[in-house]
C-alpha positions in Angstrom: 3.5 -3.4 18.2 1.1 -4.0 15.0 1.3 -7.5 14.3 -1.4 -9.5 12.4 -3.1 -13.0 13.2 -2.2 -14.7 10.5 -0.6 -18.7 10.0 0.6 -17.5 6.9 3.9 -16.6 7.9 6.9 -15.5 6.1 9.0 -18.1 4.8 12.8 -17.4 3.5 12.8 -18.1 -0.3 15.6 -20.2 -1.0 18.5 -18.6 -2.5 19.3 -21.0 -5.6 22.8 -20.4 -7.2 22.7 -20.9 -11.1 24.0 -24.8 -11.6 27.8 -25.2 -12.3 30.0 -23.2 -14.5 30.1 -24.6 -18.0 33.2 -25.1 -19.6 32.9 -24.0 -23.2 35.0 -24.3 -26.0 34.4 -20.4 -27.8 36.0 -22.4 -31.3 33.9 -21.5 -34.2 31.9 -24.3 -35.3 31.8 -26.2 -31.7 28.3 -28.3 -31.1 26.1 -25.9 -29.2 25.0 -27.8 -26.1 21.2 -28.1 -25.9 19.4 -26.2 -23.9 17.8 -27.9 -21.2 14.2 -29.8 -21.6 12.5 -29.2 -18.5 12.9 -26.7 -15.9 11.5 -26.3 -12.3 9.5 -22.5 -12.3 7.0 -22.1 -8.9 6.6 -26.3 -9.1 5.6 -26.2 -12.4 7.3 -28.7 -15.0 8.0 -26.2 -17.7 9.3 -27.0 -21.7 11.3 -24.3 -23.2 11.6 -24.5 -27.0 13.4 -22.5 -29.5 12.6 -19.1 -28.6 14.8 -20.1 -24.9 18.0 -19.6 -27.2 16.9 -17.2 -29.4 15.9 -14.7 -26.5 19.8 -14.9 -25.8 21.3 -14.8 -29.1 19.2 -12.3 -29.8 20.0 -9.8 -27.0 24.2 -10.5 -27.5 23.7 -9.3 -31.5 21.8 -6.3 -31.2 23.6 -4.3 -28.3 26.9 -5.6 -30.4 24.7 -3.3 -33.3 24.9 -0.7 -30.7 28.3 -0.8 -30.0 29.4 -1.3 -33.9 27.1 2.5 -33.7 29.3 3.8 -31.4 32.8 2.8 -32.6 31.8 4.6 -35.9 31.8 1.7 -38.0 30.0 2.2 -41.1 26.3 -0.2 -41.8 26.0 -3.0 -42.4 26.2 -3.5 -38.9 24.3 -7.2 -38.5 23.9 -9.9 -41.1 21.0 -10.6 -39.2 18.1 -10.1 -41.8 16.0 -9.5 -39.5 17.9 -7.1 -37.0 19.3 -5.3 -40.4 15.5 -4.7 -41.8 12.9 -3.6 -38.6 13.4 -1.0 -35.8 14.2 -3.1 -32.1 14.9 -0.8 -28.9 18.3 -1.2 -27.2 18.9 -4.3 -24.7 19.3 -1.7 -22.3 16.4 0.8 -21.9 19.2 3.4 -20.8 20.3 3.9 -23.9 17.1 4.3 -26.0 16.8 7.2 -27.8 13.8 9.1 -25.9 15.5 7.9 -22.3 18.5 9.3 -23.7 17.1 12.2 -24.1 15.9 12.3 -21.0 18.6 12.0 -19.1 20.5 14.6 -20.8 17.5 17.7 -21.6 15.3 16.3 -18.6 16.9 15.0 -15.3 20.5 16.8 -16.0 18.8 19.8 -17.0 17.7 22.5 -14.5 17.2 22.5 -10.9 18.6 19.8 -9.1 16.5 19.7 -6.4 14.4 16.2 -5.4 11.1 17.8 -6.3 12.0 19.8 -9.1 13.9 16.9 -10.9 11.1 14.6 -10.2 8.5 17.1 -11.7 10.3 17.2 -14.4 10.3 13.6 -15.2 6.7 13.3 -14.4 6.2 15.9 -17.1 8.1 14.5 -20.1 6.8 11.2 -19.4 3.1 12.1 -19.4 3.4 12.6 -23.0 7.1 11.1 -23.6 7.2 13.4 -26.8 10.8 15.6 -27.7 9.0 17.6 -29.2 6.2 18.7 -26.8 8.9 19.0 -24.1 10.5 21.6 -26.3 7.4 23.2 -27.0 6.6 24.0 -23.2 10.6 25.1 -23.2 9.7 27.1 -25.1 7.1 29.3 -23.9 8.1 29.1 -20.3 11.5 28.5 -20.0 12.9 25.9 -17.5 10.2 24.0 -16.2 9.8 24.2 -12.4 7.2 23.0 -10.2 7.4 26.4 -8.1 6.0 28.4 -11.1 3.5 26.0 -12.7 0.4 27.4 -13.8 -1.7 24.9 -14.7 -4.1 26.8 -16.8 -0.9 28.6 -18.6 0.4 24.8 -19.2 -3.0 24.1 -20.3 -3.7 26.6 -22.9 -0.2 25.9 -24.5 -0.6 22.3 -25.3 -4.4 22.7 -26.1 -3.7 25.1 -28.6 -0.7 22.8 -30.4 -3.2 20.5 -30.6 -4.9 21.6 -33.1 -2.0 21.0 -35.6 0.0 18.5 -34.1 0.1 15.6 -31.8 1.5 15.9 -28.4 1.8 12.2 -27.0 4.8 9.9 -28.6 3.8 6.5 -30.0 5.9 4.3 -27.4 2.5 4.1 -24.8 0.4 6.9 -23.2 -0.6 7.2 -19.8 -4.5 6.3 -19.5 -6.0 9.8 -19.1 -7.5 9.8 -15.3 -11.4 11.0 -15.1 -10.6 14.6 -14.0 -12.6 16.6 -15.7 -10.5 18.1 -18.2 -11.2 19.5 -21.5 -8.9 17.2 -22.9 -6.4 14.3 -22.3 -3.4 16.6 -21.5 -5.8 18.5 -19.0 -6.1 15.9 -17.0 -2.4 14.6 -17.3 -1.4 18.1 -16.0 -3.5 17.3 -13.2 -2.4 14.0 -12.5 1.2 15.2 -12.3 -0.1 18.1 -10.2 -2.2 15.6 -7.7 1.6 13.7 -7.3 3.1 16.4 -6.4 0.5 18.1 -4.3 0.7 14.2 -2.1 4.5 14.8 -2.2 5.1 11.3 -4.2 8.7 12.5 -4.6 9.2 12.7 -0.7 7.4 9.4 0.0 9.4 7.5 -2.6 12.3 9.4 -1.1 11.4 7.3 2.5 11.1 4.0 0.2 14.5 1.5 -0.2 13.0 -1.0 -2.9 11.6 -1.0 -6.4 8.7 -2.7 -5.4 7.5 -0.8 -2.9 8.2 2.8 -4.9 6.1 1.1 -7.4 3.5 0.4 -5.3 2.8 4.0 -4.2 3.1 5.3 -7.7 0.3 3.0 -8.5 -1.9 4.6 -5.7 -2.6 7.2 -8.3 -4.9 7.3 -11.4 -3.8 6.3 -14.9 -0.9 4.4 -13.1 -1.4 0.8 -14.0 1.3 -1.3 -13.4 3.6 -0.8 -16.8 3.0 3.1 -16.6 4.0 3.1 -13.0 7.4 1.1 -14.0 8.2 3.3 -16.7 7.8 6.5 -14.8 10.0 5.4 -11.6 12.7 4.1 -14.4 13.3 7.7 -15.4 13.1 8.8 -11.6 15.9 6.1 -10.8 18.1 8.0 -13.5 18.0 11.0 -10.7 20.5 11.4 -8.4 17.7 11.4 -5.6 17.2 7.5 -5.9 19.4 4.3 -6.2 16.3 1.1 -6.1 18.3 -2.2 -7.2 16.5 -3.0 -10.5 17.7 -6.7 -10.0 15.2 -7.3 -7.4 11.7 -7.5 -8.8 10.0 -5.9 -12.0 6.5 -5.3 -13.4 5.5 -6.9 -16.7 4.5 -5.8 -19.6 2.2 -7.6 -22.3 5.1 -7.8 -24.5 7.4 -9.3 -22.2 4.3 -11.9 -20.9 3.6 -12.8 -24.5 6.8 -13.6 -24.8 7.6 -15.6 -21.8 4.2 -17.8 -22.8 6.1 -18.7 -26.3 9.0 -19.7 -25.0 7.7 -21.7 -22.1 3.9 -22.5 -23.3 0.8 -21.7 -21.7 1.9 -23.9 -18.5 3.7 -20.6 -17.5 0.6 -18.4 -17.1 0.4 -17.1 -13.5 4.2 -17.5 -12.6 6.0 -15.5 -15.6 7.4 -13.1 -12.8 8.9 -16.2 -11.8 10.1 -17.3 -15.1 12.0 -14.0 -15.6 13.6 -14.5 -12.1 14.8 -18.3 -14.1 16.6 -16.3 -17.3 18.0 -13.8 -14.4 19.7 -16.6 -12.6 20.6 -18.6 -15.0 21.6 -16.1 -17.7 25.4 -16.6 -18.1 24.9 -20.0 -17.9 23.0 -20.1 -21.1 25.5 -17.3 -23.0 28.1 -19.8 -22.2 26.0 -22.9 -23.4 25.6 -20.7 -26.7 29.5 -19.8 -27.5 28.5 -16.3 -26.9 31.9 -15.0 -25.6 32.5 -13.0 -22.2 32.9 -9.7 -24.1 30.2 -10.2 -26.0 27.6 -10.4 -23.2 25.6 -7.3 -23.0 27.0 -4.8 -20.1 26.0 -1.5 -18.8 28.9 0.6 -17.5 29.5 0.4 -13.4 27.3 -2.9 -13.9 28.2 -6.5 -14.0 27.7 -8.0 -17.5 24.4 -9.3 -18.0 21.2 -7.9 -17.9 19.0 -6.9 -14.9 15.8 -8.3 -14.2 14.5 -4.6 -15.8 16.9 -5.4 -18.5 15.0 -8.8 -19.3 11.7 -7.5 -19.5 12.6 -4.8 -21.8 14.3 -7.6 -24.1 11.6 -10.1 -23.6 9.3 -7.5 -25.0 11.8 -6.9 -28.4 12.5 -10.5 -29.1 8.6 -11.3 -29.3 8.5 -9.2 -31.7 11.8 -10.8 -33.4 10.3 -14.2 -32.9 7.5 -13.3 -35.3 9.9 -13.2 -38.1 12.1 -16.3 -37.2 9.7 -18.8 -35.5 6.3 -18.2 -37.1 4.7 -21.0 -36.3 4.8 -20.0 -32.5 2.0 -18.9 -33.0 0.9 -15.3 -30.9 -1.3 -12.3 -30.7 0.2 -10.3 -33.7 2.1 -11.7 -36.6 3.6 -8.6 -38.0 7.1 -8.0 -37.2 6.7 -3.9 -37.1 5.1 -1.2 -39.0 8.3 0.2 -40.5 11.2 -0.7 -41.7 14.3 0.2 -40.0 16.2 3.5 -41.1 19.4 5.0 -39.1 18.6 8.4 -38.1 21.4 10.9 -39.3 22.3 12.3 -35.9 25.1 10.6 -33.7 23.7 7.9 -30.9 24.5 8.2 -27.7 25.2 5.8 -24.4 25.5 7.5 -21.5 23.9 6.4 -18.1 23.7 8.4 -15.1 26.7 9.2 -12.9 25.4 7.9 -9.9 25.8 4.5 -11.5 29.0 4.4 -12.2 30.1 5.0 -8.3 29.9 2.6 -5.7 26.6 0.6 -5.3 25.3 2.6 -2.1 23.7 0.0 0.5 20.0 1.2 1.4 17.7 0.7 4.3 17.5 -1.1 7.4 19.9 -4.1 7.6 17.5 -7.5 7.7 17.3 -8.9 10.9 14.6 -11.9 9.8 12.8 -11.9 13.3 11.4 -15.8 14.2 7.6 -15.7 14.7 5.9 -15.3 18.3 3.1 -17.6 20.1 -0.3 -15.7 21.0 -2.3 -18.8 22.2 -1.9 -21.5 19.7 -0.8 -19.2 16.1 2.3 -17.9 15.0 2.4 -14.3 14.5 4.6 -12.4 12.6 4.7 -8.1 12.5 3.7 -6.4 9.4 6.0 -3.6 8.7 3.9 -2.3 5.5 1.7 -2.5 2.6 4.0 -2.8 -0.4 0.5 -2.7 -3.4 -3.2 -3.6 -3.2 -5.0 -5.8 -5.9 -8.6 -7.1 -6.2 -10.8 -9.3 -8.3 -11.7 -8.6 -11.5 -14.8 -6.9 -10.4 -13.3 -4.9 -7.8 -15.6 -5.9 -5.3 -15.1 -9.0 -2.8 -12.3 -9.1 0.3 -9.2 -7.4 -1.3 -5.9 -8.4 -1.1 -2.7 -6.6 0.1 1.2 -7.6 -0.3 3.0 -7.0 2.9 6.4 -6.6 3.9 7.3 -7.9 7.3 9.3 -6.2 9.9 12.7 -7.6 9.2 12.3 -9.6 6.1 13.2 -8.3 2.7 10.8 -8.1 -0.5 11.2 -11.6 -1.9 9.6 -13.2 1.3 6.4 -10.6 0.9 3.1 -12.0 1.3 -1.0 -11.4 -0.5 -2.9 -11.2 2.6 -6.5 -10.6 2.7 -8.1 -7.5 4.1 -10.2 -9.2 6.9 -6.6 -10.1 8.4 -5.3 -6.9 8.5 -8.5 -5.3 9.9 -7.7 -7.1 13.8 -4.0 -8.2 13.0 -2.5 -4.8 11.8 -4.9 -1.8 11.8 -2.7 0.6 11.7 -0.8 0.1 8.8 -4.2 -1.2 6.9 -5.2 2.7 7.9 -2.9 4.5 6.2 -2.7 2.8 3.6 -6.5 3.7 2.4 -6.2 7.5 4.2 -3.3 7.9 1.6 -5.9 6.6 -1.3 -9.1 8.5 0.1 -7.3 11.6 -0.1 -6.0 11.0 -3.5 -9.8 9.8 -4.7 -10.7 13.2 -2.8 -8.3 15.5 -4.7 -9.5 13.8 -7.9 -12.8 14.2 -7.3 -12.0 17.9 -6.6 -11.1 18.3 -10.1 -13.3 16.7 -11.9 -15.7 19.0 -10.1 -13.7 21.9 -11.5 -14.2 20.3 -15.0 -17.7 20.2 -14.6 -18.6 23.7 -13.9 -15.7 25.1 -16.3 -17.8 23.1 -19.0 -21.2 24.7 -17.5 -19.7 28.2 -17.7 -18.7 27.9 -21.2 -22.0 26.3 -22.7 -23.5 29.6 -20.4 -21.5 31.9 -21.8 -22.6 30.6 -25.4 -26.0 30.8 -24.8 -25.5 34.6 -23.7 -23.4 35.3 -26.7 -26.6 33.9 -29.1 
């Protein structure tokens, strides 16, 4: 067995239920009950302010815009001043317009098959443009990973470049060092790296969120918001059901906006802040009058909103905080760079039909296995390394979040290196043979950059 020597064993989180049900009168014009003053996050004594009920309110009105959408009801569709003038994503990243779209031209599309969905995906989402999707649609039809040509892929989107931009304005993927003649070069080769590594059939052998996200972030360019967003669309296939209620990764918009509404004190535990508004979520729509069928729901889900759900929100309401609580002061000021204009074409809400079946119950049941003497320490086994981070200079002893044989993702554990090097060897060596030969296949290519580049300065000179 691989077991490491380590006295920082697992311990079961508690499982804290959200307070007692609140009794609210849903009569206009009843006294709003305060929100609470302090809260207990990781320890920490934290203050909520303003932004606490805001974060709610505002997440109940602008899916209600949604739905207003969707029943046909003509605009206005908010008195909000705020919600009515600037452009704010859905609650639910489901039914934004670009995930939308690619649920329908993207994962339903085409070949069903694991790898060819998830090539597909990987594909849109590396430039997360319509319009460049359409363009390589265009010239080669359906887009399978059995026929890809890099170079042909290549030559297409260099050459649309010239007049027009291929990336959308959402976020873009870092571009890895592959040696490239452009960004998209080596975006083609970073999707062709993950599927060369088979990262659908290893995320296929994976049961949680965190620990697909993990391997995703193996790979170059995949820092830990680009790794999210990518196995988001992934979830949408058929292939893969991860509970998005467990764990998520946060983005600087959600983070800025965690630090307004609980101060600065929250730095370092926001994760764990979320994990507060998750729990305690209908408690505070009931505090605020916001009635039952007004709470935000996804179809085949309970009401509410996932711990994905919140981060997405988070991320919109900092941005609608700028306009109603200026003097929480953050890093930008401006609410957004246009102003909001309907587009003429019908919305749509559809999620994936996978959803709307039976929640489908996934991996090994937990056993949560009591620890074992070797001399005087408690030992516990490792079953895996979930994701790898080190200091800011990347050098010193690095530090690896385990999963322990039996115990389930919220009792995972930062261990250092030099305890996995005796304790579990094994699974501290597969981990770096999976990165060594992903750093080796990147290397490969960039070599192939490098000597395309010579060839064509060689070529120039001849030509002279």
């Amino acid at each position: 067995m691989t077991r490491t020597k380590t006295v920082c064993s697992p311990v079961p989180q508690k499982r804290r239920s959200s307070g007692a049900k609140l009794l609210v009168d849903f009569t206009p014009g009843k006294r709003t009950p305060p929100a609470p003053k302090v809260v207990d996050i990781a320890g920490r004594a934290l203050r909520p302010n303003i932004i606490l009920d805001t974060f709610f309110k505002f997440v109940s009105e602008r899916h209600l815009i949604q739905q207003r959408r969707l029943a046909g009801k003509p605009p206005p569709w908010t008195s909000d001043p705020t919600l009515a003038a600037y452009p704010f994503t859905n609650v639910f990243r489901i039914y934004d317009r670009v995930t939308q779209y690619v649920l329908h031209n993207v994962v339903q599309q085409g070949d069903q098959n694991l790898r060819e969905q998830c090539f597909r995906v990987m594909i849109f989402r590396s430039f997360n443009k319509m319009e460049t999707w359409e363009l390589l649609t265009a010239h080669f039809g359906e887009i399978t990973w059995r026929d890809f040509d890099l170079n042909a892929y290549e030559e297409v989107l260099l050459t649309e470049q010239q007049e027009n931009a291929l990336y959308g304005h959402a976020y873009i993927i870092p571009s890895p060092k592959f040696g490239g003649r452009a960004n998209a070069s080596n975006h083609l080769r970073l999707v062709q790296l993950m599927m060369e590594e088979d990262l659908p059939g290893q995320l296929k052998r994976l049961h949680h969120l965190r620990d697909a996200h993990g391997r995703i972030s193996l790979f170059p360019g995949m820092g830990d918001f680009m790794a999210l967003q990518l196995l988001l669309d992934l979830n949408m296939t058929a292939h893969f059901d991860y509970s998005e209620d467990e764990w998520v990764a946060l983005g600087p918009g959600s983070l800025e906006c965690l630090r307004k509404m609980f101060g600065p004190s929250v730095r370092g535990v926001e994760l764990e802040a979320l994990e507060y508004l998750h729990r305690t979520q209908q408690d505070h729509f009931a505090r605020l009058h916001i009635r039952p069928r007004d709470i935000p729901r996804v179809p085949g889900r309970t009401p509410g909103l996932s711990m994905v759900d919140l981060e997405h929100a988070l991320c919109e309401c900092e941005k609608y905080s700028r306009a109603h609580h200026p003097s929480i002061k953050g890093k930008r000021q401006k609410v957004a760079k246009r102003a909001f204009a309907p587009r003429p074409e019908p919305i749509t809400a559809d999620v994936p039909a996978h959803w709307l079946r039976a929640p489908r119950k996934r991996g090994a049941k937990l056993t949560y296995p009591s620890s074992f003497l070797v001399g005087d320490e408690q030992q516990y086994e490792v079953s895996h390394i979930v994701a790898e981070k080190r200091g800011q200079s990347g050098t010193g002893d690095p530090q690896y979040l385990i999963r322990w044989l039996g115990w389930g993702p919220e009792d995972d554990t930062w261990q250092r290196e030099s305890d996995l090097v005796d304790g579990a060897p094994d699974v501290l060596r597969g981990w770096k043979s999976a990165k060594a030969r992903i750093a080796a296949r990147a290397a490969e290519f960039q070599q192939m950059g490098i000597r395309f580049v010579a060839q064509k300065v060689a070529k120039g000179r001849k030509s002279r």
